[in-house]
PATOR-880561 format. One record per residue (C-alpha): x negated, z, y negated. Coordinates in steps of 0.2 Angstrom, whole numbers, plus 2048, in hexadecimal, padded with zeros to 3 digits. Layout:
// PATOR-880561
XZY/...
***
This chain:
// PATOR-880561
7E171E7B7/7E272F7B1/7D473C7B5/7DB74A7BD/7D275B7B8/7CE76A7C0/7DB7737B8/7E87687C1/7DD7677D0/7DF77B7D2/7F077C7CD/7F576D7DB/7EA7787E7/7F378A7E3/8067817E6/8007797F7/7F678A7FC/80A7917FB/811784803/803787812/80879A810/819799811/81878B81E/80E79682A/8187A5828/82879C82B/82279483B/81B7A7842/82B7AE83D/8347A2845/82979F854/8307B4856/8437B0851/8417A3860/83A7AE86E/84A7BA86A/8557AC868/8507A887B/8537B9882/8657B987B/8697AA87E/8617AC892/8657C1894/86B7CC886/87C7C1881/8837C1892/8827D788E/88C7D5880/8987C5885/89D7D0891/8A47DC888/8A97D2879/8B37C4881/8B77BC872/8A57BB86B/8A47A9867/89779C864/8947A0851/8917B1856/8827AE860/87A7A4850/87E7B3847/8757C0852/8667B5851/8697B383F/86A7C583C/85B7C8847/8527BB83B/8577C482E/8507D9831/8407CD836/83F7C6826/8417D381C/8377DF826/8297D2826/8287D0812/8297E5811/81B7E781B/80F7DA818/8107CF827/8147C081E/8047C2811/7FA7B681B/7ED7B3811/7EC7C0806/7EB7D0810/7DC7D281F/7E17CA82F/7E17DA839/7ED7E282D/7F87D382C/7FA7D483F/7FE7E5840/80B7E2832/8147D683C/8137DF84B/8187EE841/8277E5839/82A7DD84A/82D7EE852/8397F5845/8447E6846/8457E685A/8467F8858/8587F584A/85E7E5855/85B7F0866/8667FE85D/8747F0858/8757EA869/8777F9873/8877FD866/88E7EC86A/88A7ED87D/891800881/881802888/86D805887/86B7F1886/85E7EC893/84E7F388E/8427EC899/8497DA896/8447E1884/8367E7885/82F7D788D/8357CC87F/82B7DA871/81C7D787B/81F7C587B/81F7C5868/8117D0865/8077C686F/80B7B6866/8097BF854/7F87C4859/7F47B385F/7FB7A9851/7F67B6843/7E37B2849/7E579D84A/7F079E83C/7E37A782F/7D679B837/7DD78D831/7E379481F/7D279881C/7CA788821/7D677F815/7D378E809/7C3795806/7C07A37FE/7C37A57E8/7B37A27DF/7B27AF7D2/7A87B47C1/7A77C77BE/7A67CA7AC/7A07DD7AC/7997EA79E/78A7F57A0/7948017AC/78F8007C0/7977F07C7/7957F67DA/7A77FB7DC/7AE7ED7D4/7A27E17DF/7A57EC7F1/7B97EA7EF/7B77D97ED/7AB7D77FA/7B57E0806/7C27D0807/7B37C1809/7C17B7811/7CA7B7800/7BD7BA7F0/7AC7B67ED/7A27BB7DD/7987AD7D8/7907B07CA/7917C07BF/7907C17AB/78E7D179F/7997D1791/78C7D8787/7857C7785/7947C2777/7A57BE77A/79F7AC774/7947AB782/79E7AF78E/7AC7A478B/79F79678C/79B79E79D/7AD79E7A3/7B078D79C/7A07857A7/7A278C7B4/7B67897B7/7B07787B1/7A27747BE/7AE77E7CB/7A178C7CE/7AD7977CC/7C27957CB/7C77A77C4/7BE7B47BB/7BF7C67BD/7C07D27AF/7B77E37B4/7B57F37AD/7B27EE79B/7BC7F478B/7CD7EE784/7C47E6774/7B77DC782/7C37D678B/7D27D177E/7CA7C3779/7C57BC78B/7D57BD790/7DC7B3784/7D07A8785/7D17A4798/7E67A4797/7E379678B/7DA78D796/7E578F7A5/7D879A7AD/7DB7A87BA/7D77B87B5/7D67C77C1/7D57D87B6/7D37E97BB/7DE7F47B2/7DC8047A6/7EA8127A6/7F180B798/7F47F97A1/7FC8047AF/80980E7A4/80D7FE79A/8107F57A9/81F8017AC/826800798/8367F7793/8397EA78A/8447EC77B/84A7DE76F/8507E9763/8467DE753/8417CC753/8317D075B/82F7D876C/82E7EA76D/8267F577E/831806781/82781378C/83182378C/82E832789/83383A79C/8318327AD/8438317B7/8548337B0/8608407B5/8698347C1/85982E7C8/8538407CB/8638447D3/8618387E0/8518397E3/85484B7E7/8628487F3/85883B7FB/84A84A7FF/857858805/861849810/850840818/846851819/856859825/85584B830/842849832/84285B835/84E859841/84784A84A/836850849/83986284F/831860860/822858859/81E866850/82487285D/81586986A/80786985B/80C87B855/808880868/7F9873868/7F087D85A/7F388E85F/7ED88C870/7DD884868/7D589085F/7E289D860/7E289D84C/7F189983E/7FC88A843/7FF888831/7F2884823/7F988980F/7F1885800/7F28857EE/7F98737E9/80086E7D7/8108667D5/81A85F7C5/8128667B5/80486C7BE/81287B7C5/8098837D7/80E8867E8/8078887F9/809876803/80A87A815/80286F823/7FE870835/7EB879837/7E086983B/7CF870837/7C688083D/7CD892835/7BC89382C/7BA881827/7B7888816/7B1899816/7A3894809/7B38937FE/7AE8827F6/7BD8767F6/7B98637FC/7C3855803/7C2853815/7B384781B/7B2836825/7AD840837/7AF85182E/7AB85C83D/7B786A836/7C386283C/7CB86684D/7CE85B85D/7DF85F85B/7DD85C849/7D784C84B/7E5847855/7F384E849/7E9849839/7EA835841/7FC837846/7FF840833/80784E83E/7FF858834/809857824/81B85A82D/81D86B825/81D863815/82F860819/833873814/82A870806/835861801/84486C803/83E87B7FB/83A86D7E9/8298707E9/82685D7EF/83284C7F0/82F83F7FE/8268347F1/81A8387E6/80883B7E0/8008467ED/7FE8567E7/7EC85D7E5/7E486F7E4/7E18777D5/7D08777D4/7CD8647D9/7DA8617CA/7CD8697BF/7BF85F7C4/7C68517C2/7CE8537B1/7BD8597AB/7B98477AF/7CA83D7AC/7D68477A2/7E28397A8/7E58417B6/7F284B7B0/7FE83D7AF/80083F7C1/80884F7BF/8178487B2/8218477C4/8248517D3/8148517E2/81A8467F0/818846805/814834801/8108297F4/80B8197EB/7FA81D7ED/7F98217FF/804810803/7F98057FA/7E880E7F9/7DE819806/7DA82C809/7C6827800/7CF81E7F4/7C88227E1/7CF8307D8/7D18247CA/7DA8157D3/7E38217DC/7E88267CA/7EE8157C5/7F78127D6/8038237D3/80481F7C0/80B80E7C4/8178177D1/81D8217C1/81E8127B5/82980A7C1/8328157CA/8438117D1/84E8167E1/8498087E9/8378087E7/83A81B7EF/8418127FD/8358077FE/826811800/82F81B80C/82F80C818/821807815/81781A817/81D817828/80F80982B/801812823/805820831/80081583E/7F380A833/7E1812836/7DB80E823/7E581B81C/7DD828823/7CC827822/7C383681A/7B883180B/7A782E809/79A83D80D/79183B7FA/7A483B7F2/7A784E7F7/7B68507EC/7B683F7EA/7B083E7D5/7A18367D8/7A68277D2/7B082D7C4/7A08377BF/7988267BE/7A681E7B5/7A682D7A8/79182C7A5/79281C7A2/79D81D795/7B0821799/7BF81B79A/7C480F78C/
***
């Protein structure tokens, strides 16, 4: 009898941790599908039978289907059905998120077909009854994925540069990675392929990471563990981010990589454009008593400015005064010294700290959209003189600038206010590499769960000031390669 190896072994192990995944999402999503399914079969059809007399049997599979539907989808934009990969506390609110949006649109449809406001207590009731199931079967549901799954067991292959970073992101998700054992490359890329292969062997460790360690170190590694069928987590360089955007060409017999010489094309600018002056008319609109009640918050305060303007940089580094609702006192920088705003910053105002949360504050930014200083999505725009400290340190950072500043942007949906300058780079240079309408429509939805999702708006870390400690590190230790 054949031997199986541990290559199989792992490989069996990955297809039924999917299966397990999709298995337990299916079951939550439909364990919600089935609480809604109950209250139209026992309370919202009869609303609607009533005035459609000819709505037959069919028709109620197909409400429920559609319901299943907005819930599906909304479940895979948000997260909600990243069970094991996302932490727990983020997967529930996702889905409770995702939840609320599709009651929300089903709510909506059958009021149209019922004539009438469609019996919002009954509702209510069956919302709560979901979120109250999510929450409980999120918790059971990662309890038991991780007692089939433990956590990765990795090998960190690093250069002489600090390795903290590195080792507190991957620490910060102990339910999904482990660092096991770690390994300079400075040892010979010899010896570390002897490394990798004894401990994938032994089953120390099941995936290596490649850290901060030059293209000619880590070339050969990687080839080396693809070869062996070994999984490989790397963290990218600027140059892996813009060519992850490139286009493939077949021009000759061998592939060719295309990136272009500008950013959008005319058709996609136009759109994007209209998309601005459309969504910004109707959020100002929507959101007009909003700012009416903070406008009046502010003054009666501190009787200061309601407004705060400053100096910001926007395509080809071009500048013009961003506006937002005043969160912090009138003199919160009388010293003149410009610095991002602090975890606890008591600059801030109580009122501040309200709309700052509630991201409030950043509703005048709509004139600004419709004036084409800023779009909706894009790389937030920065002040003049943070631009010059970091470009003293990462003269990447004016890639960013090859497009419009945004209200919103890659960055923000999938990083955090005390986010790195540099990976916040990398984030809005892989917004730009692959940019299309629909990513813009993505990120808009999703922008509106990092509202509402604490993470994204915490301050950074007192010693990051401006937030190029890190960089200052990277850069002394010998620089981006």
């Amino acid at each position: 009898m054949r031997t199986i190896t541990n290559e199989e072994k792992l490989r069996q192990l990955e297809s039924f941790k999917r299966l397990i995944n999709l298995s337990l999402t299916v079951i939550c999503l439909g364990l919600e599908v089935g609480v809604f399914a109950y209250h139209w079969q026992f309370h919202f059809r009869w609303s609607v039978v009533e005035q459609l007399q000819n709505f037959w049997f069919k028709g109620h599979l197909l409400e429920v289907a559609i319901y299943a539907f907005v819930l599906f989808l909304l479940s895979s934009m948000y997260g909600g059905m990243r069970l094991g990969y996302l932490k727990r506390a983020e997967v529930i609110f996702s889905q409770v998120f995702a939840t609320l949006l599709a009651n929300v649109f089903i709510y909506g449809e059958l009021s149209v077909m019922a004539y009438q406001l469609f019996v919002p207590d009954v509702f209510l009731t069956m919302t709560m009854e979901q979120i109250v199931l999510v929450v409980v079967y999120i918790n059971v549901a990662s309890y038991i994925y991780g007692r089939i799954f433990p956590p990765r067991k990795l090998l960190l292959v690093h250069g002489d540069r600090p390795i903290d970073g590195i080792c507190g992101k991957f620490e910060s998700r102990k339910d999904k990675y482990v660092i096991t054992r770690k390994i300079s490359v400075k040892t010979g890329v010899d010896a570390v392929c002897r490394t990798i292969r004894q401990v994938y062997e032994t089953g120390e460790c099941n995936a290596v990471v490649l850290g901060d360690i030059s293209v000619e170190e880590r070339t050969p590694l990687i080839k080396f563990c693809y070869g062996h069928s070994i999984r490989v987590y790397l963290i990218p360089k600027i140059t892996d981010v813009i060519l992850m955007g490139a286009e493939e060409l077949h021009v000759f017999d061998s592939p060719m990589l295309l990136t272009r010489e500008y950013c959008f094309s005319v058709e996609q600018r136009f759109i994007k454009r209209l998309i601005d002056i459309v969504c910004a008319l109707i959020l100002l609109t929507v959101t007009s008593p909003f700012m009416l009640i903070t406008a009046i918050g502010i003054k009666l305060y501190d009787g200061g400015p309601i407004l705060y303007k400053q100096v910001r940089c926007t395509q080809n580094q071009r500048e013009f005064y961003i506006m937002k609702f005043r969160s912090m006192r009138v003199d919160a920088e009388k010293d003149g010294v410009a610095r991002l705003a602090q975890k606890n910053d008591d600059r801030i105002t109580p009122i501040g700290k309200i709309i700052r949360k509630c991201r409030i504050d950043e509703l005048p930014q709509l004139v600004n959209i419709l004036r084409g200083d800023m779009s909706f999505i894009g790389p937030r725009p920065e002040r003049p003189e943070i631009i010059a400290q970091y470009m003293q340190l990462m003269p990447e950072f004016a890639y960013r600038m090859k497009v419009k500043a945004g209200l919103a942007g890659f960055a923000q949906v999938y990083g955090k206010y005390n986010t790195s300058p540099y990976d916040k780079l990398k984030l809005d240079l892989t917004y730009i590499e692959n940019y299309s309408v629909w990513l813009d429509i993505k990120l808009m939805l999703l922008t509106l769960k990092i509202v509402f999702w604490p993470d994204s708006t915490e301050g950074v870390e007192e010693e990051q000031v401006t937030a190029l400690k890190e960089e200052k590190e990277r850069r002394t230790q010998g620089g981006e390669e």
